[in-house]
N, C-alpha and C positions, 0 to 999 in steps of 0.2 A: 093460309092461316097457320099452318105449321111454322114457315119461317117467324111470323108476328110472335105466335109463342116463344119457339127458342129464343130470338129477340130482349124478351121481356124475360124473362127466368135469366138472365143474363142480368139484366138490369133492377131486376128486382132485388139479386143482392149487393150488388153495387150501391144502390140505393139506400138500404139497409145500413151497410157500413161506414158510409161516406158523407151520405148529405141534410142528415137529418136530425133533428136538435137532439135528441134524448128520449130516456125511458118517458112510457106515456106519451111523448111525441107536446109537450108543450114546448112553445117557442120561447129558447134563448131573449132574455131583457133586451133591449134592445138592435135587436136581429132587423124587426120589422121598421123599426123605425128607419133601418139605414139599405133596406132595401131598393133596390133599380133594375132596372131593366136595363140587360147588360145583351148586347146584340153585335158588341164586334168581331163577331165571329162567323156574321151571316154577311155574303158577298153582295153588291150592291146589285147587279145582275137579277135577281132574287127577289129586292125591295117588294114587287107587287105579288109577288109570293107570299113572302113572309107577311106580308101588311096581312092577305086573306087572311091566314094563319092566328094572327095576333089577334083580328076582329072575331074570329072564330070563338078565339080561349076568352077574351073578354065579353059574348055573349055567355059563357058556359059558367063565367064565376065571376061576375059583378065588382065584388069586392073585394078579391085577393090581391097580393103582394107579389109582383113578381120577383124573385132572387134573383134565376140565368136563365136565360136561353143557350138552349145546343141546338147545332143545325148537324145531320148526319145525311149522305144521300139521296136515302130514303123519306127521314122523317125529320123533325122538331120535335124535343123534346122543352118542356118550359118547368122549372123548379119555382114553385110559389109557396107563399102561404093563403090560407082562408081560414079562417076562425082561431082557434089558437093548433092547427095540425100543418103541419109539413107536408106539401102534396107534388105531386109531378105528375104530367098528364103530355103523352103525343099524340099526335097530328101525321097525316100524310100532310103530301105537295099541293093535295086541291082542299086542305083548311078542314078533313073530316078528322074528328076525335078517336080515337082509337083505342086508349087504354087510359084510366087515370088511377093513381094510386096514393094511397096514404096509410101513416103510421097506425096501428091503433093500439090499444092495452090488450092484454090476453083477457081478460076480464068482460072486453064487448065483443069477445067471439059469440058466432052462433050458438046455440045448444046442442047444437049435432056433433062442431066439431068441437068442444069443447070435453062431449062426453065420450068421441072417439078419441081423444089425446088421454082422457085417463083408464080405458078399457088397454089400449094398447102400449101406451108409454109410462105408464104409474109411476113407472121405478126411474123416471128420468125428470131433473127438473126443467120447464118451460121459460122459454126468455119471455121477459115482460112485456116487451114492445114484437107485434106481429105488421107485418108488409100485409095490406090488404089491396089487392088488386083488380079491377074491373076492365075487361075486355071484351069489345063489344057484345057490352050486356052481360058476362059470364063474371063471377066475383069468385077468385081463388087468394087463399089465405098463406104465407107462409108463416114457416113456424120454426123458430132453435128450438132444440131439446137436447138434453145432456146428460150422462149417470157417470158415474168413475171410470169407464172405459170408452166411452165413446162420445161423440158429439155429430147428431143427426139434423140436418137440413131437412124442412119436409113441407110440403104443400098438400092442402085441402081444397075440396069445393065447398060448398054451401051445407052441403050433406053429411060434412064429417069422412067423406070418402080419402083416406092419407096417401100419400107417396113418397117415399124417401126418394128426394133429390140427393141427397149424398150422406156420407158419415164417414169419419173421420175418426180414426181409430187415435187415442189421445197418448199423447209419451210419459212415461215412466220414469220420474228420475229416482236412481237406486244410491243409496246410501244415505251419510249426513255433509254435513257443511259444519265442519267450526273447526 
């Protein structure tokens, strides 16, 4: 379990910064429309692997878009859409679900953790779009947060319980420019 964790906190901001439409997390005009199912990157070897796999995610969301498939030793990862949110969900080798994640507004956080982010971080502002994350069956939230000196990465549970994943002491530029 530990590795799936570190795993995914790895992935979660990657996620975050890379592949996902924007604040709020609505999807790009036509994004969906030009969406495929892009799989050449899974070896042919594999086929009835990945076929489980595929039948898996397609019982799990009916209706979504898939963007890409990644294949990594361990797992498949599948970047979709469903409704109007940006989602990414992996899989082991034998087609079980493991984690699925999507963008959401700071705005549909819990009340837990929303009321721990201003007990503890008052003085810093909150990014708009948060990584909400589900592993098997556990939902951790991450969260930017920022003040003029620092910029903090940080994740929650359900509970409003926080952790700074990291911070980031911000640079100073001295003088003027003209």
């Amino acid at each position: 379990m530990k590795k799936l964790a570190i795993l995914f906190t790895g992935l979660a901001f990657l996620v975050t910064t890379t592949s996902f439409a924007g604040p709020g997390d609505p999807v790009k005009k036509g994004d969906s429309s030009e969406s495929t199912n892009l799989v050449s990157n899974i070896p042919e070897k594999a086929d009835a692997e990945f076929n489980a796999v595929e039948n898996a995610f397609n019982k799990n969301f009916e209706t979504a878009k898939v963007i890409r498939w990644k294949e990594t030793d361990d797992f498949y990862f599948v970047y979709f859409v469903a409704g109007q949110h940006s989602m990414f969900a992996a899989f082991n080798k034998d087609a079980d679900m493991l984690a699925v994640s999507r963008n959401i507004s700071k705005s549909d956080l819990p009340l837990s953790v929303s009321e721990s982010l201003k007990r503890l971080y008052g003085d810093c502002k909150i990014g708009e779009t948060v990584l909400e994350m589900s592993i098997q069956g556990e939902t951790t939230y991450y969260i930017s947060a920022d003040n003029p000196e620092r910029i903090y990465q940080l994740k929650s549970n359900a509970y409003g319980d926080l952790q700074v994943v990291s911070k980031t002491k911000k640079k100073r530029l001295i003088g003027s420019i003209g």
